[in-house]
C-alpha positions, -999 to +999 in steps of 0.1 A: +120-803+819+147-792+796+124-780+773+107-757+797+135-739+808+141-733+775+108-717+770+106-699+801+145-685+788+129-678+752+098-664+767+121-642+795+139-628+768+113-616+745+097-599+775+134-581+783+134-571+745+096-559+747+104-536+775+134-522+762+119-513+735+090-495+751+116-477+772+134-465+740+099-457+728+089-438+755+126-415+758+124-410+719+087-399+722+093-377+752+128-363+732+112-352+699+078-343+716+095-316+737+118-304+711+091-303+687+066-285+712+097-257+715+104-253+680+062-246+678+070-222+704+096-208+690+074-201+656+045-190+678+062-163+694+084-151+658+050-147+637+035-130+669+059-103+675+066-098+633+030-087+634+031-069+672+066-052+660+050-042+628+023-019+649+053+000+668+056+034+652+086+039+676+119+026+654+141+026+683+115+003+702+106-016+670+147-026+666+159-032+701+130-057+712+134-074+680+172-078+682+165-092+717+141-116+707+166-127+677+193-131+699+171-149+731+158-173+697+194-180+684+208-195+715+175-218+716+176-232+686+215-238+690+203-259+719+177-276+703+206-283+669+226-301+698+194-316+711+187-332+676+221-342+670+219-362+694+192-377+681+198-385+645+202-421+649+170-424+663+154-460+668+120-453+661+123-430+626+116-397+646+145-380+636+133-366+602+102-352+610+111-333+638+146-320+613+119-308+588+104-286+615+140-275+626+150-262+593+118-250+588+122-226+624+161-219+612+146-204+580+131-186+599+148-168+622+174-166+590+144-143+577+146-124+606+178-114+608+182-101+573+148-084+578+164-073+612+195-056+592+178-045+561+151-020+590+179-016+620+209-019+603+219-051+630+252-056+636+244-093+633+263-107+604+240-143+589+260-169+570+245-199+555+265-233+553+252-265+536+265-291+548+266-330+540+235-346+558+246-378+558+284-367+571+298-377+537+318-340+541+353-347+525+386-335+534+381-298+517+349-297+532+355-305+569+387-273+563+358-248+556+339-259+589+372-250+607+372-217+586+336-208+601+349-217+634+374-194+629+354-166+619+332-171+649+361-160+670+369-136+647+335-117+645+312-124+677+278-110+656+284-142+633+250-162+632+258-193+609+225-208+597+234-243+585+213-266+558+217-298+545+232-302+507+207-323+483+181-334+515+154-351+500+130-342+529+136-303+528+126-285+494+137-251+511+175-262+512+169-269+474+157-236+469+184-218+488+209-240+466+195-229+434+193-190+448+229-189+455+239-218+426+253-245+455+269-273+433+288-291+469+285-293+503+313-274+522+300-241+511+290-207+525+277-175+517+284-146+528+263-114+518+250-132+486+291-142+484+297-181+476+329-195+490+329-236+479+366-243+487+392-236+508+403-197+507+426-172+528+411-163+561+411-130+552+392-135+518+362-146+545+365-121+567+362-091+541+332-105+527+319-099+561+324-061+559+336-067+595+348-028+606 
């Protein structure tokens, strides 16, 4: 008798464990699948109006529905950056694909905006930040995270496109690093500027060539 109940227990428990675990499976599925199937959208619609922008003869047309379109894209992948977050610790491995495909659409729309400024002469104002992937940012590095915050309230056109330092799974980052010579996380650039520790406010700001 004893030994049933202790198998019925045992048998019980592995079937509470089996369906937690398809639960988790099917929210983490359902998570990365719909982020995944915006960021798809996202590139969809970026390489489809690059070529359907390209065909405008009209300038003033050509610059104002692009810098709608780059400012409707920015607040979606700032979403979807939360959205992930959320998810790095994911149970099921999902996280690192679906971050590949992230960066990948951030690069993107980086593209865009200095393609943006270099034909419209945007007032949006990129940054890049590389940051420490696996949140190994030291004590100088976190005080230039609260310098970009800063800056953000500062200048309003700020778009800071962040990438991780020395990620294994993204080769862009590497060549980004290597373009601008990124030795550390912590560090930004500014208009081909590179800014690796702490430095006055102001320093930041006129790299900006914020009028």
């Amino acid at each position: 008798m004893g030994k049933s109940i202790f198998l019925i227990a045992f048998v019980a428990l592995v079937a509470i464990f089996l369906v937690m675990t398809f639960s988790i499976k099917s929210y983490e599925d359902y998570t990365f699948y719909s982020i995944n199937e915006e960021l798809r959208q996202i590139q969809l619609e970026n390489q489809f109006e690059s070529l359907f922008y390209d065909l405008i003869e009209n300038p003033n047309a050509y610059c104002e529905g692009r810098t709608v379109q780059v400012f409707l894209t920015t607040k979606r992948i700032e979403l979807l950056d939360l959205e992930l977050k959320a998810q790095k610790e994911s149970f099921l491995g999902n996280y690192v694909s679906t971050k590949r495909a992230f960066l990948m659409t951030n690069l993107l729309l980086y593209y865009n905006v200095v393609k943006l400024n270099k034909d419209c002469n945007s007032s949006i104002k990129p940054i890049i930040y590389f940051y420490a992937e696996d949140n190994s940012c030291d004590v100088e590095c976190g005080a230039m995270e609260n310098q970009l915050e800063k800056l953000k309230l500062f200048c309003p056109e700020i778009r800071i496109f962040a990438f991780p330092f020395e990620w294994d799974q993204f080769v862009f980052s590497k060549i980004l690093e290597k373009e601008f010579g990124v030795e550390k996380a912590g560090t930004i650039i500014i208009n081909n500027q590179k800014f690796d520790s702490v430095v006055k406010q102001e320093l930041l700001e006129q790299a900006l060539n914020y009028n």
